[in-house]
C-alpha positions in Angstrom: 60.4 5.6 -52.0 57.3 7.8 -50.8 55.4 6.1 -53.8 56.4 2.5 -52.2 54.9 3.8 -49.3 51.8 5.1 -50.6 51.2 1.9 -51.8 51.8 0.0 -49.0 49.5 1.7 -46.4 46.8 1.4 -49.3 47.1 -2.5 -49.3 47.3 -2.5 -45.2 44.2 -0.5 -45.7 42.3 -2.8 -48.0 43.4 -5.7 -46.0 42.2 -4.2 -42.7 38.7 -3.4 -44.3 38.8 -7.3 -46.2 39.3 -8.4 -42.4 36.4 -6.0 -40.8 34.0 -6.9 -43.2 34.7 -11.1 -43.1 34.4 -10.8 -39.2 31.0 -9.3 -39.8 29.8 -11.7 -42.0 31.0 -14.3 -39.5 29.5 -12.3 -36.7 25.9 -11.9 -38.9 25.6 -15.1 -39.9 26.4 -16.6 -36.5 23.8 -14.4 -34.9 20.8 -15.1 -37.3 21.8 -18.8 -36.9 21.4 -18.8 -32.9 18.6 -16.0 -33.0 16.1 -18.0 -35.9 17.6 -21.8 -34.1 14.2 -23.7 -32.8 15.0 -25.2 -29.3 13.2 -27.8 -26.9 12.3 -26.3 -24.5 9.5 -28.9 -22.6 11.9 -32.1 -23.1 12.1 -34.9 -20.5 14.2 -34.0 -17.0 17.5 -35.6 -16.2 16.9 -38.5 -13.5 19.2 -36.3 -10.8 18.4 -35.4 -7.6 18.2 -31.8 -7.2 19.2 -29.3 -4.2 17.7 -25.4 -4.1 17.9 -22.8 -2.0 14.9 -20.5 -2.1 14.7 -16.8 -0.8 11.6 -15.0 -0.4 12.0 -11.0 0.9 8.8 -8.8 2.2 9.4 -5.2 2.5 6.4 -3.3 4.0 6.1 0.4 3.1 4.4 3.1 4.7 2.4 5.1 2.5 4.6 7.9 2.3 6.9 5.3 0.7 9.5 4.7 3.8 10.9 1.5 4.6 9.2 0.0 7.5 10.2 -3.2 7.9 11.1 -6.3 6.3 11.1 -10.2 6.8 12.8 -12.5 5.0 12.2 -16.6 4.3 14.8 -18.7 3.5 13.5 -22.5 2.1 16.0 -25.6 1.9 14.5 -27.7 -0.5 15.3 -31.7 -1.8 14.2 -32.9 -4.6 14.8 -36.6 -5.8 12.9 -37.3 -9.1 10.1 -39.8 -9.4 11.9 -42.5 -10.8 14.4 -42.4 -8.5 12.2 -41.9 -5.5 10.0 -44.8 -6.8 6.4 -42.6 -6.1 4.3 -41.1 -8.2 5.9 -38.0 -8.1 8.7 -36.2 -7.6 9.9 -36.4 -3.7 10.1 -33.0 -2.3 12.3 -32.5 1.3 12.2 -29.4 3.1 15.5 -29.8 5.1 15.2 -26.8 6.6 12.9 -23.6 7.0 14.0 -20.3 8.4 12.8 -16.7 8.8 13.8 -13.6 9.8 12.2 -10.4 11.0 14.2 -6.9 10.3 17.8 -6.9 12.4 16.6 -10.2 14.4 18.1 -13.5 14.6 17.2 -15.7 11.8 14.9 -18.3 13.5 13.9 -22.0 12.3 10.6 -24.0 12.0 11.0 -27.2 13.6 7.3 -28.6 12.3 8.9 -28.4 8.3 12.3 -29.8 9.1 12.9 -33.0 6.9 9.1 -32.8 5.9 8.7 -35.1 2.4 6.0 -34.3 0.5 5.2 -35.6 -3.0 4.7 -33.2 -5.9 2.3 -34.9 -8.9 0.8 -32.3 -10.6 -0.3 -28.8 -11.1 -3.9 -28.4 -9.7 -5.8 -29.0 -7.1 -6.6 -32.0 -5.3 -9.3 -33.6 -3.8 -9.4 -31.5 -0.9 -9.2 -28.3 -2.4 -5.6 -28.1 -1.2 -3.4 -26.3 -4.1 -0.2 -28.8 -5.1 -1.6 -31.5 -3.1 0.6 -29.3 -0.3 -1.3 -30.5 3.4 -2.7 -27.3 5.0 -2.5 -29.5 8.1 1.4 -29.1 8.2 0.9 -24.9 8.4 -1.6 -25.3 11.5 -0.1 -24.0 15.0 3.4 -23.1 14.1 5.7 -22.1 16.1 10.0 -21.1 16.2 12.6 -22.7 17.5 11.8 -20.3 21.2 8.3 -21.8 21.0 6.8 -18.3 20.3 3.9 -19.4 17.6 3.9 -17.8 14.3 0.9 -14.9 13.7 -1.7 -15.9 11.0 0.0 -14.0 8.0 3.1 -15.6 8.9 2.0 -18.5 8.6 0.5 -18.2 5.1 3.7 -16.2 4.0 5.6 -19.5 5.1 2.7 -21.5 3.6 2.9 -19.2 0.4 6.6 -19.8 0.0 6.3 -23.6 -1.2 3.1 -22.4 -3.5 5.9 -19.9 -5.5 8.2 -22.4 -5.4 6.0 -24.6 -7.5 4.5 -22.5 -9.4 7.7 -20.9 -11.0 9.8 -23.9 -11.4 6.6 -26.3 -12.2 3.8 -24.6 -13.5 5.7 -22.2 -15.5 9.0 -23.9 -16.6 7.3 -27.0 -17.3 5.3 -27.9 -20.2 1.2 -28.0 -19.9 -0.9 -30.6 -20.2 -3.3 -29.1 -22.1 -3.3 -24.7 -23.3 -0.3 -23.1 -24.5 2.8 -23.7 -22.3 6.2 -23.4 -22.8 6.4 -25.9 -24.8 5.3 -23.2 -27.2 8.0 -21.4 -26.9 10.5 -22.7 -29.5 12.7 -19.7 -31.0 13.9 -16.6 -29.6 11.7 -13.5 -29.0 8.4 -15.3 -29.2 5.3 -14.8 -26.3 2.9 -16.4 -25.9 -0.5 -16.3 -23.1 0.1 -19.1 -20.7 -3.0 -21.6 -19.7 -3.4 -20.3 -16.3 -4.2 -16.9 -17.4 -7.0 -15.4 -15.3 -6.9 -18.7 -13.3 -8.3 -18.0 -9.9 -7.1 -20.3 -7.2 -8.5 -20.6 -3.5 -5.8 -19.2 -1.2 -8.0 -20.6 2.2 -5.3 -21.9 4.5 -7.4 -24.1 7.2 -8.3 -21.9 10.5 -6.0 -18.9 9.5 -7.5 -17.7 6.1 -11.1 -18.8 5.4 -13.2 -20.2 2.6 -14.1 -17.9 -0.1 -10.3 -15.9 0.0 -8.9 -16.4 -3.7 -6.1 -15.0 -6.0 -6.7 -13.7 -9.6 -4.5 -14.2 -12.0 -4.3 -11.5 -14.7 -3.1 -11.9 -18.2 -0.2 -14.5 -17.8 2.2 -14.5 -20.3 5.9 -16.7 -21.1 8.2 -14.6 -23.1 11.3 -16.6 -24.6 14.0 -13.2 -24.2 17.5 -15.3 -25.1 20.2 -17.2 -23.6 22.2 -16.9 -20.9 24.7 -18.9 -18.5 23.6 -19.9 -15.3 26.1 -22.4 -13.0 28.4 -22.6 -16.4 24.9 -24.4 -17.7 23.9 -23.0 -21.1 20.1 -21.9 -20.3 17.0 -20.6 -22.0 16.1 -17.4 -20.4 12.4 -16.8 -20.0 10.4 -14.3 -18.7 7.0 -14.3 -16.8 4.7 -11.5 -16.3 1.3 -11.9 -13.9 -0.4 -9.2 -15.5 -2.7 -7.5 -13.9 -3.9 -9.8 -10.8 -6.3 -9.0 -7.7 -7.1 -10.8 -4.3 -9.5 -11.0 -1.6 -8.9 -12.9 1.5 -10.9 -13.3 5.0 -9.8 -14.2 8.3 -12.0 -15.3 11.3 -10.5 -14.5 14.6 -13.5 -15.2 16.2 -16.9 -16.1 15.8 -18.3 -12.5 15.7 -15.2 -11.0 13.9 -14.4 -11.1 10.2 -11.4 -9.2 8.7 -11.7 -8.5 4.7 -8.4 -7.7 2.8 -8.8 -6.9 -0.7 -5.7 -5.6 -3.3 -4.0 -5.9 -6.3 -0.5 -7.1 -7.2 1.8 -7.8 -10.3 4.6 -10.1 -10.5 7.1 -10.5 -12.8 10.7 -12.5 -13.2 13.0 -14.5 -15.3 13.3 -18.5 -15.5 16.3 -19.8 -16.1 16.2 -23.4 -17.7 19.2 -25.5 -18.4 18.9 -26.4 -21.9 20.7 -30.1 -21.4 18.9 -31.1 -18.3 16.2 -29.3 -18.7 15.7 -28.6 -14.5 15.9 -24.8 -13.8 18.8 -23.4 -12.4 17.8 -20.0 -11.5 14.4 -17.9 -11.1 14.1 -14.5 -9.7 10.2 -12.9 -9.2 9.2 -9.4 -8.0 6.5 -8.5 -6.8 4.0 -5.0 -5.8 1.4 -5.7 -3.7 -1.7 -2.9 -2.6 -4.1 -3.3 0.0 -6.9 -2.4 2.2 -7.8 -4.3 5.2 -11.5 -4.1 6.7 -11.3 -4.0 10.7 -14.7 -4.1 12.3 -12.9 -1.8 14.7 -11.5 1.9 14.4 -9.9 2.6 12.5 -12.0 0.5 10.7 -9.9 0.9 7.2 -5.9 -0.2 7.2 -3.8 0.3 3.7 -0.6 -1.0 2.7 2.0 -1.1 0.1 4.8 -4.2 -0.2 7.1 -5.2 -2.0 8.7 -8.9 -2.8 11.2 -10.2 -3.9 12.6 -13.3 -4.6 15.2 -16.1 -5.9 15.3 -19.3 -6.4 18.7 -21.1 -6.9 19.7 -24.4 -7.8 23.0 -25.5 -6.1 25.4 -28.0 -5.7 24.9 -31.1 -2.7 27.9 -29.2 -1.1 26.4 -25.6 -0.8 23.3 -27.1 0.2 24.7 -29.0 3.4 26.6 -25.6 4.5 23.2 -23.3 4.5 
């Protein structure tokens, strides 16, 4: 009888191991199948109109590293694709632009609500205007109590449609011309984007003057693995600014010139639905240094921030209740 036994927990043995071992096979050979898989990841986008809800958050530290305030922009964006729209370009409607200063009310901009704009191309146009986006629209603004907006708020309200575009076009769409991603075609590889040490003007008519700029540092599109975003099966890529610099100027007046010069790096994850091919999540973050030139005392003023931000793609339903 103890013999019988014996046997019997040998077998259940043998068969547990026999089991262990097939559902690691399984397991390998599913894993090398997804992880050496080539995917497309520049294809065509689906003809549907799109709805995202953009948040961009400033936190300004003191150089002792303490929290000393924060604002936060909120961007309601439309998007009907070209061949629905019937332009050249995708149509782009801001339904709704908010911000919000520390503990204070969350206030609109009534000068962006319903603005349609039309979104070609990467670049720069004609007038030296970045996206084709219309400085004019950033001129003068004020919040829903009339009080107008201070120059860097302006450009930080400005700025927000310039991210917006530059994640979910430049980078999650394929190039032109340079490496893009488009490049990107199996798990784990990298690759230098084309806009690497790019330099674009960041002049925003009367508020920041000719001559300002951004420079890009070492840009570079890393394909990291998949992930779920919305119940969408997406490619998960990841973006990384490398090291990147600034200057800007501002003109208060005739006889006074302000100087602010810095450096920043800015990283984040795309997330790009593999069937439609629209993204349906980015998130960036951001450290910015500075020193800003007063021709006053005290002459020199430094400051550290940081930002953060997401981008989401949601449903017609959760759009109209934001």
């Amino acid at each position: 009888m103890k013999r019988k036994s014996v046997r019997l927990a040998i077998f259940s043995l043998v068969i547990f191991w026999a089991f262990v071992n097939l559902v690691k096979a399984q397991s390998s050979s599913f894993n090398e199948s997804i992880l050496a898989k080539k995917f497309n990841l520049a294809g065509e986008r689906s003809q549907e109109i799109q709805y995202f809800l953009m948040e961009s958050k400033l936190i300004n530290y003191a150089l002792d590293g303490t929290r000393i305030g924060t604002d936060i922009y909120r961007l309601r964006l439309k998007c009907v694709p070209a061949q629905i729209a019937g332009k050249e370009g995708d149509e782009y409607t801001c339904l709704r632009f908010t911000f919000q200063q520390g503990d204070a009310l969350e206030k609109a901009i009534p000068a962006l609500e319903n603005w349609t704009y039309v979104f070609k191309q990467a670049g720069i146009d004609e007038k030296g205007q970045v996206f084709g986006i219309d400085h004019g629209k950033f001129e003068n603004l004020v919040d829903t109590d009339g009080n107008a907006l201070t120059p860097d708020k302006a450009y930080h309200v400005y700025n927000t449609f310039i991210d917006f575009h530059s994640f979910s076009n430049v980078f999650a769409e394929p190039t032109p011309t340079g490496n893009g991603i488009q490049d990107l075609k199996k798990i784990g590889q990298k690759i230098v984007h084309e806009v690497a040490f790019s330099e674009p003007p960041v002049n925003l008519g009367s508020n920041i003057s000719e001559g300002s700029f951004f420079k890009n540092g070492e840009i570079t599109l890393e394909f990291k693995g998949l992930s779920v975003v919305n119940g969408r099966p997406c490619a998960l890529i990841e973006y990384d600014s490398g090291e990147s610099s600034f200057k800007t100027i501002m003109k208060p007046a005739s006889n006074i010139e302000i100087q602010t010069v810095g450096s920043s790096h800015y990283k984040g994850d795309i997330y790009k639905d593999l069937a439609t091919n629209w993204v349906q999540k980015i998130t960036m973050n951001e450290i910015v240094i500075s020193e800003t030139t007063l021709p006053m005392p005290p002459n020199k003023i430094n400051s550290v921030i940081e930002r953060n931000i997401i981008i989401r793609n949601i449903s017609q339903k959760e759009f109209g209740s934001n």
